[in-house]
C-alpha positions in Angstrom: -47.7 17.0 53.2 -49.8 15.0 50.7 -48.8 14.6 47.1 -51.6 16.3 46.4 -50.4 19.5 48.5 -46.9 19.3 47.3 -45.8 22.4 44.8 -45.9 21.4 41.3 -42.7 23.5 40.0 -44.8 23.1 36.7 -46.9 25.8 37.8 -43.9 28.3 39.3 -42.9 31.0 37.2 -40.7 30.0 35.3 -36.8 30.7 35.7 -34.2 30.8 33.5 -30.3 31.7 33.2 -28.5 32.1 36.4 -32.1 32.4 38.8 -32.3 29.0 38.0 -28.7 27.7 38.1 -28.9 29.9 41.4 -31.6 28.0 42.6 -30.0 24.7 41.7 -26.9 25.2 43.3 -28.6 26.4 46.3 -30.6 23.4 46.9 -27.4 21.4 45.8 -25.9 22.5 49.2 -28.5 22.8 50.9 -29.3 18.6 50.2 -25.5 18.0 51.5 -25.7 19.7 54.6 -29.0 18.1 55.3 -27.9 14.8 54.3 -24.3 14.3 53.0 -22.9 13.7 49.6 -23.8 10.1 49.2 -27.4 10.4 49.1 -27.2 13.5 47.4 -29.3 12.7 43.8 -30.8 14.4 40.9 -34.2 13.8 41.7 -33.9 15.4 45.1 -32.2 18.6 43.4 -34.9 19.1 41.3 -37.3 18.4 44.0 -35.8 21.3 46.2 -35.4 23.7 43.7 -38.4 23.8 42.0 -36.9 22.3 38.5 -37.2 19.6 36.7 -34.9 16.6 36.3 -34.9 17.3 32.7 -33.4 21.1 33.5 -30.6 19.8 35.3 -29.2 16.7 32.6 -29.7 19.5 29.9 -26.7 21.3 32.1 -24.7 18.8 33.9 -23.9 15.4 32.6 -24.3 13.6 36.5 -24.3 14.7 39.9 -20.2 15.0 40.0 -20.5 18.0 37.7 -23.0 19.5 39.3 -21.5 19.7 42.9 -18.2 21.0 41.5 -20.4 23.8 39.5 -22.0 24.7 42.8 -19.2 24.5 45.1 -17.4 26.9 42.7 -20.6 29.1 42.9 -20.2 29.2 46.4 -16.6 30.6 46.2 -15.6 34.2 46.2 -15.8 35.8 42.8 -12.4 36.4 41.5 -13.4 40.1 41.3 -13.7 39.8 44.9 -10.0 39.4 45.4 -8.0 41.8 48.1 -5.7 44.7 46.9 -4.6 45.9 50.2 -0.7 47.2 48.9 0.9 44.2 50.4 1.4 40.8 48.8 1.8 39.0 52.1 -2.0 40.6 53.3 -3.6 39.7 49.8 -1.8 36.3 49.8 -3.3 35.6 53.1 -6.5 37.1 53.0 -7.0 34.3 49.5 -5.6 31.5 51.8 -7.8 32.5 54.4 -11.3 33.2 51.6 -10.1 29.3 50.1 -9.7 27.9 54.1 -13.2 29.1 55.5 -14.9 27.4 52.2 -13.4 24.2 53.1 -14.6 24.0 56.1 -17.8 24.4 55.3 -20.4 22.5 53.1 -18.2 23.5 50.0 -15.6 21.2 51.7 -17.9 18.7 52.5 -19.4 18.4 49.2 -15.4 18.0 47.6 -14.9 15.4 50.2 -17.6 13.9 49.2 -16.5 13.8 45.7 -13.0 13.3 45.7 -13.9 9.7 47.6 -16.3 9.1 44.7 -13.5 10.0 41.9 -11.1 7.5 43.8 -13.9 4.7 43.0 -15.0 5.7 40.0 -12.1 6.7 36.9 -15.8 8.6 34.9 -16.2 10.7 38.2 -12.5 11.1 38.4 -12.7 12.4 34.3 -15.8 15.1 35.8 -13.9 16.1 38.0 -10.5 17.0 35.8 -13.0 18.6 33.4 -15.0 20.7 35.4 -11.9 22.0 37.9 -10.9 25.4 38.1 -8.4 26.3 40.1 -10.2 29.3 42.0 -7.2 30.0 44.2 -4.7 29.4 41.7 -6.3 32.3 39.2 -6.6 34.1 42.7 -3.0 34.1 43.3 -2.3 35.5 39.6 -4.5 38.4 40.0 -2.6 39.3 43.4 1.0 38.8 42.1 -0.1 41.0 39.0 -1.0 43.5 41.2 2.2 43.3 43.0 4.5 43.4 39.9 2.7 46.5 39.0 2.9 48.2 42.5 6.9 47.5 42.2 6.8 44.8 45.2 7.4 41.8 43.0 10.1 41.0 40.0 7.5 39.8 37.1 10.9 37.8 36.0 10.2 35.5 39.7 6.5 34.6 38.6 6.2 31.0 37.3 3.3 28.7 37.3 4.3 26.7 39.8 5.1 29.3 42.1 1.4 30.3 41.8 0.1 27.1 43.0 2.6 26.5 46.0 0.4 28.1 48.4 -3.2 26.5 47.4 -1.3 23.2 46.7 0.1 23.2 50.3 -3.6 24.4 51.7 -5.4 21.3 49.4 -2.6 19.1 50.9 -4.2 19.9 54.5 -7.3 19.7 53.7 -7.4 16.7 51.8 -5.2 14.9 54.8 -5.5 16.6 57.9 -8.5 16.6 60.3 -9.8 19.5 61.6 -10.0 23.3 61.0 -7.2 25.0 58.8 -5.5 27.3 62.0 -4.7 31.3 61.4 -0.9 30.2 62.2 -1.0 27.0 59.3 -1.7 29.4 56.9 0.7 32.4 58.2 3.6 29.9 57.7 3.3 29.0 54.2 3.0 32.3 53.4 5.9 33.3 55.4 8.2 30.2 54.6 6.9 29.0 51.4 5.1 31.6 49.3 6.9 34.9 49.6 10.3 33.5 49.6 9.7 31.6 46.1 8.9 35.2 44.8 12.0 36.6 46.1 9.9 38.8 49.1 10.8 39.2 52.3 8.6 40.3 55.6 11.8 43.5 55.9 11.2 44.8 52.4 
């Protein structure tokens, strides 16, 4: 295609609110599965989506920020969350949600940056900022709905408790090559999670 051919995204209708951020994050990905993290840039963001460079700084400070914003846009919403009457089925239908995003281009693109924040202590700051703990808040909503169906002593839930089971699942992820297995996740549910919240498979 010649320059002269090439859209001008100047001359698109214009898109505002979450159509655009949609469209950012969506080329955001897109750019990572086509051509990894590391020559992921600004310029080729805008350039896929149809936005200008300016469009993107006036939202995120640097391309950290702006994968972590689109990775979490990826995600499940948290209204999304299972409520099947058991906290061992909603515990592992989260785990499970949280597993198939990482191994896909969400995981990729958090590879991608937790390698940069290891180099880098401004990247490292972006990402503190801009984390949000997805499975953690995840977990809450299922425990709360457990403590109200009866299943669950509110008295056992602690913060760190909570994050067990996602801790152990970044853990993997982070160290471990290779998918995230059915049976991985089944045991810290089984063996970790339940039994810090006082449940047992019987009850």
């Amino acid at each position: 295609m010649t320059p002269a051919a090439q859209p001008d995204h100047r001359k698109q209708p214009r898109r505002r609110g979450a159509a655009l951020n949609t469209a950012i994050f969506d080329a955001v990905l897109a750019e990572i599965a086509e051509s990894g993290y590391a020559a992921l840039t600004m310029d080729r963001v805008a350039e896929r989506a149809r936005a200008s460079k300016a469009s993107l700084y006036r939202r995120w400070p640097g391309r950290a920020a702006l994968v972590l914003d689109a990775a979490y846009h990826a995600m499940p919403a948290q209204d999304a969350v299972a409520n099947t009457g058991s906290l061992r089925e909603d515990t592992l239908a989260v785990m499970r949600q949280a597993a198939r995003q990482l191994e896909g281009i969400v995981g990729q693109a958090m590879h991608g940056l937790l390698a940069e924040a290891l180099q880098d202590p401004a990247v490292a700051a972006e990402v503190r900022e801009f984390a949000r703990g997805n499975a953690a808040k995840m977990m809450r909503e299922i425990v709360a709905n457990a403590v109200n169906r009866g299943e669950l002593d509110p008295a056992m839930v602690t913060e760190r408790r909570l994050e067990a089971g996602p801790a152990l699942l970044r853990q993997r992820f982070i160290f471990t090559a290779g998918p995230i297995g059915d049976d991985f996740l089944a045991e810290v549910v089984d063996e970790v999670v339940l039994p810090l919240f006082g449940v047992h498979q019987s009850q």
